[in-house]
C-alpha positions as a Markdown table, in Angstrom:
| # | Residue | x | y | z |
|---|---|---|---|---|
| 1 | Unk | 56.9 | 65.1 | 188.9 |
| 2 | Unk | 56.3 | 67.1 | 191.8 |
| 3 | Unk | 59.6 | 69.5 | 192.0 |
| 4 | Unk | 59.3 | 73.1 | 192.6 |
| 5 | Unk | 61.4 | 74.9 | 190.5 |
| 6 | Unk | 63.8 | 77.4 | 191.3 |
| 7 | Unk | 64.8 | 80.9 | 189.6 |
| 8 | Unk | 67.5 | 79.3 | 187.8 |
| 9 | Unk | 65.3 | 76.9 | 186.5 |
| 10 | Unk | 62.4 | 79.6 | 185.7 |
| 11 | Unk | 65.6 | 81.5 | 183.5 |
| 12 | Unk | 66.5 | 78.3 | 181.8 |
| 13 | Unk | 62.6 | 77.8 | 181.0 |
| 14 | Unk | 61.8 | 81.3 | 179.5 |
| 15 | Unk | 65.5 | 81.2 | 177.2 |
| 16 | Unk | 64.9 | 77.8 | 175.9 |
| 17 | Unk | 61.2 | 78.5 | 174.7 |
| 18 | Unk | 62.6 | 82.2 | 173.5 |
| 19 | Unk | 60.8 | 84.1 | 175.5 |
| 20 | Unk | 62.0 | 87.8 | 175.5 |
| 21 | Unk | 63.2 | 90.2 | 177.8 |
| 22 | Unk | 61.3 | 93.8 | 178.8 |
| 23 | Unk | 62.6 | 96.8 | 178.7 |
| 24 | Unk | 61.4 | 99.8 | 180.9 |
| 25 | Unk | 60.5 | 103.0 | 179.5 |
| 26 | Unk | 63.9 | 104.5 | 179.1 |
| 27 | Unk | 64.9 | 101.3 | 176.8 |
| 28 | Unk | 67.5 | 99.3 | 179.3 |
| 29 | Unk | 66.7 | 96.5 | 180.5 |
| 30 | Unk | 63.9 | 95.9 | 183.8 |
| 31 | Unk | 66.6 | 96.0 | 186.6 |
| 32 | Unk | 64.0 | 95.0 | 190.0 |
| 33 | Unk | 63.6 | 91.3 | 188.4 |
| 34 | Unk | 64.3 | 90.2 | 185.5 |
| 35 | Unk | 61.4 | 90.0 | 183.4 |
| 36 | Unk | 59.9 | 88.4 | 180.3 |
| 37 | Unk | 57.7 | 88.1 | 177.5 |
| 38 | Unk | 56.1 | 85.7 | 174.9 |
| 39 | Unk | 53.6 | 86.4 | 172.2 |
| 40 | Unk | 51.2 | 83.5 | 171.8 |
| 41 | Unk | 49.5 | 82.5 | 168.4 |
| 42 | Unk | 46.2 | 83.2 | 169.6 |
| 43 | Unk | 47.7 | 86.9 | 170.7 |
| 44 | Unk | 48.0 | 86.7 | 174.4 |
| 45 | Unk | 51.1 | 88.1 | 176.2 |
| 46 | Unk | 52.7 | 85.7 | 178.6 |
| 47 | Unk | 54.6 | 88.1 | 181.2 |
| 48 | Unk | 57.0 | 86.5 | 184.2 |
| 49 | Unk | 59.7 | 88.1 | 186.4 |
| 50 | Unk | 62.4 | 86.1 | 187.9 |
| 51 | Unk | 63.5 | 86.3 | 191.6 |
| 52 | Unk | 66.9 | 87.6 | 192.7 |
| 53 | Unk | 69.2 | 86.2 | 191.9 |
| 54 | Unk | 68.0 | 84.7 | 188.6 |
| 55 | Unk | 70.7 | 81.8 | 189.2 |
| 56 | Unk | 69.7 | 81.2 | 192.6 |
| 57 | Unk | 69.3 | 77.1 | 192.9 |
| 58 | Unk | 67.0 | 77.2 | 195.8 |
| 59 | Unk | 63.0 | 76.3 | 195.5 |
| 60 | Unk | 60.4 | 79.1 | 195.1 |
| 61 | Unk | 58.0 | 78.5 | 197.9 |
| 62 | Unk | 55.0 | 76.2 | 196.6 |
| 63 | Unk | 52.3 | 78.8 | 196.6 |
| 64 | Unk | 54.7 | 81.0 | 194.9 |
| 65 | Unk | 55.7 | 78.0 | 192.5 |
| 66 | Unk | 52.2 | 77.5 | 191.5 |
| 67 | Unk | 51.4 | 80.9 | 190.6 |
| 68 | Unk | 54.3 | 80.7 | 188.3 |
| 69 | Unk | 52.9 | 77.7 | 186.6 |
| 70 | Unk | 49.6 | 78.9 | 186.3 |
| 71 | Unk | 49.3 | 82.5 | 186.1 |
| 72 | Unk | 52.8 | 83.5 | 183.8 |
| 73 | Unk | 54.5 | 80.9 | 182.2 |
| 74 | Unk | 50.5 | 79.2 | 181.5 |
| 75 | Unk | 52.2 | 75.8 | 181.3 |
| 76 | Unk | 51.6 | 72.2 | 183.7 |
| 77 | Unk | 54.8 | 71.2 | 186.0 |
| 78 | Unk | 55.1 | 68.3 | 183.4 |
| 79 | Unk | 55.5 | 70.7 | 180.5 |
| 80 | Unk | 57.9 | 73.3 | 182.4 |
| 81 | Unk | 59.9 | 69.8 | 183.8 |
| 82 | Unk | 59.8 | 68.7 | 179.7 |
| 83 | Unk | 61.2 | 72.1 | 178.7 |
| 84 | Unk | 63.9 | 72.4 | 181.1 |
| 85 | Unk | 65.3 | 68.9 | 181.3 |
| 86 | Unk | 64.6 | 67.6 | 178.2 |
| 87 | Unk | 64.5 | 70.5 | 175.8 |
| 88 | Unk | 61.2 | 70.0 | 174.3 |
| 89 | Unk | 59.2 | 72.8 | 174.2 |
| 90 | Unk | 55.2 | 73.6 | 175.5 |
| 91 | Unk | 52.6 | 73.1 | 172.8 |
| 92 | Unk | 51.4 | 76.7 | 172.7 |
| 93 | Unk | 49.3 | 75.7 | 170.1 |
| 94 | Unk | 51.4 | 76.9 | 167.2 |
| 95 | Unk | 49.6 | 78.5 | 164.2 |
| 96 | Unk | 50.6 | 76.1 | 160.8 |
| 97 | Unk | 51.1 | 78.1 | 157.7 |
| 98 | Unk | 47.9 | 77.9 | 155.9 |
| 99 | Unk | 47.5 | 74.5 | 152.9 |
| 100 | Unk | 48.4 | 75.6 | 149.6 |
| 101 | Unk | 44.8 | 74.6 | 147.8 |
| 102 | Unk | 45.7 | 71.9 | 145.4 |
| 103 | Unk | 45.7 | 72.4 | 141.7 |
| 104 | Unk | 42.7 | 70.1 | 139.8 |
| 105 | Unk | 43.5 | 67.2 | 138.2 |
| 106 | Unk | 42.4 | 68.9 | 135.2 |
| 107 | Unk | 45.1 | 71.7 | 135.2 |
| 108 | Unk | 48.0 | 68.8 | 136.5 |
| 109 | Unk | 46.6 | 67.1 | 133.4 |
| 110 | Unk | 47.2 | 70.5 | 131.5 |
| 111 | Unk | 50.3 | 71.1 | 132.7 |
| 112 | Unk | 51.9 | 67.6 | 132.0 |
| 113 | Unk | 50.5 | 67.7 | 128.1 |
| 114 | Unk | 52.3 | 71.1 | 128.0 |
| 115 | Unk | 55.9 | 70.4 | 129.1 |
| 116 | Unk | 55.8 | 70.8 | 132.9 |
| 117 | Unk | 57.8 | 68.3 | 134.7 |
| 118 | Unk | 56.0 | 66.6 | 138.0 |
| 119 | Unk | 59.1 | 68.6 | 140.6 |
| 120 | Unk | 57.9 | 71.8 | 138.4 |
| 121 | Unk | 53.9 | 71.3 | 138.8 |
| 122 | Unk | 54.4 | 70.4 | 143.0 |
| 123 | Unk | 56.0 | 73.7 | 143.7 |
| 124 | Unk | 53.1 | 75.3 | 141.9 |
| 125 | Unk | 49.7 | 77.1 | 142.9 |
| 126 | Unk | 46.9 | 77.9 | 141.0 |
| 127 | Unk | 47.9 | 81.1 | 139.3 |
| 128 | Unk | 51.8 | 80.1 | 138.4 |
| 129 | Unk | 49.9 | 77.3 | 136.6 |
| 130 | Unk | 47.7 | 79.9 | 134.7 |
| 131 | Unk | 50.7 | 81.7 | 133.7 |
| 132 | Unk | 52.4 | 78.6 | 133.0 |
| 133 | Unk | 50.5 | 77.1 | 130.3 |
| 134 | Unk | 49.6 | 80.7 | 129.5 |
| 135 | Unk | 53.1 | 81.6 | 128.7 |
| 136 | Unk | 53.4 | 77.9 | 126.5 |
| 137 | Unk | 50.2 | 78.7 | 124.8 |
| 138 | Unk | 51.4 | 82.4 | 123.4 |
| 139 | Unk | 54.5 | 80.4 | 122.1 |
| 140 | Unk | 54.3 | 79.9 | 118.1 |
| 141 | Unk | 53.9 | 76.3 | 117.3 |
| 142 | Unk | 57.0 | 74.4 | 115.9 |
């Protein structure tokens, strides 16, 4: 797709991915352009301003169009094009929760001789089972 976008499009971009918006030193919000911000996962600050008016439906220039792309939202005209028409939002390379390390077979073995039912056992980790079969062992045999 080879459509420049416009400020109203640039807006609808930077709300539908959730990027925020700056405030100046005295707390209100940037009044020359609007502007905003988006953390990264890898740490980087993402930073764009918005011409006047920010629901103005005529094209940035291309070299200004470009620089938008490239250089603040950090995204390809297919991505931004995605985002904006179709609501899906830039791979930004999101960081996934860490894997829970799996318990052994040895301590799911453990736990199943002891009482522990299979839902119970898969919303474990390592030391819930210790104090699992910890707590079953202290018990006084019946």
């Amino acid at each position: 797709m080879s459509s420049r976008g416009s400020p109203k499009d640039h807006l609808q971009f930077c709300q539908r991915e959730g990027w925020t918006s700056v405030r100046g030193a005295t707390g209100k919000l940037v009044s020359h352009h609007p502007t905003f911000e988006l953390v990264l996962p890898d740490g980087r600050i993402l930073r764009t301003r918005i011409s006047h008016p920010a629901d103005a439906p005529e094209q940035y220039s291309a070299h200004l169009w470009t620089v938008i792309l490239k250089d603040q939202l950090d995204v390809t005209e297919d991505e931004f094009w995605d985002c904006v028409r179709d609501k899906k939002l830039p791979d930004r390379g999101r960081v996934a929760p860490p894997a829970r390390p799996a318990l052994s077979l040895g301590m799911v073995s453990q736990l199943l001789d002891n009482g522990a039912t299979r839902e119970q056992i898969a919303g474990m980790d390592q030391q819930s089972a210790q104090a699992y079969l910890a707590e079953v062992w202290s018990q006084p045999r019946q």
